[in-house]
C-alpha positions as CSV (number, residue, x, y, z in Angstrom):
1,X,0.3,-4.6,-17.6
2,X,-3.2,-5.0,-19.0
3,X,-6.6,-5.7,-16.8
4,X,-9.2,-7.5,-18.7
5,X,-13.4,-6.4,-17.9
6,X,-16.8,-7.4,-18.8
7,X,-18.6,-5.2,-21.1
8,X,-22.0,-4.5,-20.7
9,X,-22.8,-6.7,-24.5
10,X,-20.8,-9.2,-22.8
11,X,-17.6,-8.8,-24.8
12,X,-14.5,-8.0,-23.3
13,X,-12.5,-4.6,-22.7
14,X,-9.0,-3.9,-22.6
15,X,-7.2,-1.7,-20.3
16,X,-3.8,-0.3,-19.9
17,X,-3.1,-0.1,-16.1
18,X,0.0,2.6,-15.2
19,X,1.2,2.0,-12.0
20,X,0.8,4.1,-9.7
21,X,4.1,5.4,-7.9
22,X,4.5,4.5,-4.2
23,X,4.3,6.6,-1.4
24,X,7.3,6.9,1.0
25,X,7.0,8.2,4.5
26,X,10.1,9.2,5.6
27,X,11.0,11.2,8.5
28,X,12.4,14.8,8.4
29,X,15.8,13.1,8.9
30,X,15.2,10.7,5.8
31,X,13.9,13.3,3.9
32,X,17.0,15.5,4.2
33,X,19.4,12.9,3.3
34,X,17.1,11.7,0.1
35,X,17.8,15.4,-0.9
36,X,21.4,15.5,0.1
37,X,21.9,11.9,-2.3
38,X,20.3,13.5,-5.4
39,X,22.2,16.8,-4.8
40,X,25.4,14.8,-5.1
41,X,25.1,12.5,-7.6
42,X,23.7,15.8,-9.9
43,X,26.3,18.1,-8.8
44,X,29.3,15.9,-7.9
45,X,28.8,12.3,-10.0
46,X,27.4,13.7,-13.1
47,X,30.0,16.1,-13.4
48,X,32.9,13.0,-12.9
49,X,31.1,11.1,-15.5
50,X,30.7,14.0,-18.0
51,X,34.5,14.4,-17.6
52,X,35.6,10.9,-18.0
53,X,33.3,10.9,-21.5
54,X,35.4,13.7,-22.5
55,X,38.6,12.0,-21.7
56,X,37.6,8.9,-23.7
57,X,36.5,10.9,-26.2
58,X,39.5,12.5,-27.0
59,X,41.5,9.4,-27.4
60,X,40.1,8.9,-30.6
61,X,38.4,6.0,-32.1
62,X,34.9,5.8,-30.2
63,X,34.0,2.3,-31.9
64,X,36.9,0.4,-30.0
65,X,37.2,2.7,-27.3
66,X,36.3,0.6,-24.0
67,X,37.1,3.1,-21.8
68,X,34.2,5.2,-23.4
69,X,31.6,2.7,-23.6
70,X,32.4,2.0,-19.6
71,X,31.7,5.7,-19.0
72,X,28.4,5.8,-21.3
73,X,27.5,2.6,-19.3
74,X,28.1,4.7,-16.1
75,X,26.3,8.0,-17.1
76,X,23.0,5.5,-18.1
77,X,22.9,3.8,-15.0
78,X,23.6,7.3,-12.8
79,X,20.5,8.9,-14.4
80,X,18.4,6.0,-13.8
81,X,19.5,6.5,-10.2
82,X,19.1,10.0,-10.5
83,X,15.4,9.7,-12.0
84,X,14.6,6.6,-9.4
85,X,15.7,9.3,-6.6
86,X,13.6,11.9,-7.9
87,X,10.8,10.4,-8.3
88,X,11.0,8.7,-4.9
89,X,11.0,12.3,-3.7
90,X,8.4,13.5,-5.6
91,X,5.7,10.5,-4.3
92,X,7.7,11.3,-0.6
93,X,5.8,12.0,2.9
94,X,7.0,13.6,5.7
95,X,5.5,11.6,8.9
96,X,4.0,14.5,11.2
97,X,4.4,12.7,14.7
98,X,2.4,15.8,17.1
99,X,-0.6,13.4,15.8
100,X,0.5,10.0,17.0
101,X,-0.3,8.2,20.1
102,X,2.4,7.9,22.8
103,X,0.6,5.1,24.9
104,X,1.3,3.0,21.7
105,X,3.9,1.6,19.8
106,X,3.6,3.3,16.1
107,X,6.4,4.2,13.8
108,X,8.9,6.9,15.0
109,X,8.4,5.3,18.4
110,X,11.5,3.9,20.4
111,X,10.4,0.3,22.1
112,X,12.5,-0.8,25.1
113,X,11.4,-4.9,24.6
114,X,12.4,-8.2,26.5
115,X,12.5,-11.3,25.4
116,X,10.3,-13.6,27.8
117,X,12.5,-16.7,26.8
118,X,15.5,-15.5,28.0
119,X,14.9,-11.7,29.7
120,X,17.4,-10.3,27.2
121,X,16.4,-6.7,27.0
122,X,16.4,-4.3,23.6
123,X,15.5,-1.1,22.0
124,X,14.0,-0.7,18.4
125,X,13.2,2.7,16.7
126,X,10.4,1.8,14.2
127,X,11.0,4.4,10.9
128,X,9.7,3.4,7.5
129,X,11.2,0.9,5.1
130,X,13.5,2.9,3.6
131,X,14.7,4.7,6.7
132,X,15.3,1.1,8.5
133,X,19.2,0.3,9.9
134,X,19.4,-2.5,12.0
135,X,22.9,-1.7,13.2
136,X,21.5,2.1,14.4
137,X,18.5,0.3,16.2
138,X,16.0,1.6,13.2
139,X,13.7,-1.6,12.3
140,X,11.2,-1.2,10.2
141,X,7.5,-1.1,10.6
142,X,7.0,-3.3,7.9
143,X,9.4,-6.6,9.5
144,X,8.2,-9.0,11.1
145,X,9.0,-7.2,14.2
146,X,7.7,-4.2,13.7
147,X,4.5,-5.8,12.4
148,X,4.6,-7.4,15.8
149,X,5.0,-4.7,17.9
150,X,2.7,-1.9,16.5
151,X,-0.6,-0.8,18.5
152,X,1.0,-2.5,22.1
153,X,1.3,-0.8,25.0
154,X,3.6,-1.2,27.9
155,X,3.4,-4.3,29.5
156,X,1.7,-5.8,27.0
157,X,3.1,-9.4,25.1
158,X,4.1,-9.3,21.2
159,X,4.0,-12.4,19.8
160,X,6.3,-12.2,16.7
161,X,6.6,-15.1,14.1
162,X,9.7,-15.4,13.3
163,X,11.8,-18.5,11.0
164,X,13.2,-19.6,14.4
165,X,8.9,-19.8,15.5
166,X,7.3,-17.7,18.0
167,X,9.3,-15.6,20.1
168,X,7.4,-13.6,22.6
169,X,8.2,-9.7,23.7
170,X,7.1,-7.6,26.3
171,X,7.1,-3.8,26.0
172,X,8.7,-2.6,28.6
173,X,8.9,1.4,27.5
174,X,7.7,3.0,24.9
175,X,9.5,6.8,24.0
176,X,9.3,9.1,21.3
């Protein structure tokens, strides 16, 4: 990707733009199992692959050898994985929650909701992206309904756009 300036002679400059890596929060939970998922594809599905090379190796011809070029396939996309992992750990940030406001919905917080329309009552844990389950209550901050529920208090109305239009929430409890 290249970014394009105005020189000072009024010509123009060229300029290589690297982008940057993006930060992750992640909590101490999300954090351990990033670690645990790189420990096992480097100690457990690297050693799998390596083996199944070996195997395909030793049945002789490598140029029509399908069985090899399936493994090589699999041993390229596992190290991709393996370096997408790792770098997603090294650009990683634990979320320190002593710091955040309890009479607020942030992320980490558990939101008890209810849906004006129809008084049907929910609870949301708001973690980052990458942390978000839907069918473990996680929801990310960064959906439409986190988005909506952030900085509210208890009592307060979220009004959160949604494809089926607005849907309105109240908090009713906010833990952590």
């Amino acid at each position: 990707m290249y970014k394009y300036l105005l020189s000072a002679d009024g010509g123009f400059l060229c300029q290589k733009i690297h982008p940057m890596s993006e930060i992750s929060y992640y909590t101490e939970e999300g954090l351990s199992n990033l670690k645990k998922e790189i420990k096992n594809l480097e100690s457990v599905e690297r050693p799998k692959i390596s083996q199944q090379i070996a195997e395909a190796r030793d049945k002789g011809d490598l140029s029509e050898n399908a069985e090899y070029d399936a493994a090589k396939e699999a041993q390229g996309m596992l190290e991709a994985r393996i370096s997408k992992l790792k770098n997603k750990f090294a650009n990683a940030r634990l979320i320190d929650d002593s710091e955040i406001d309890d009479s607020k919905v942030f992320i980490l917080s558990t939101v008890k909701i209810k849906n004006i329309k129809n008084s049907m009552q929910m609870s949301y844990t708001l973690v980052a992206e990458n942390e978000a389950d839907i069918r473990a209550g996680k929801i990310s901050v960064d959906s439409p309904i986190g988005k909506g529920l952030l900085g509210k208090e208890v009592g307060q109305i979220a009004d959160i756009s949604t494809p089926a239009g607005i849907m309105e929430f109240e908090i009713v409890s906010i833990q952590r």
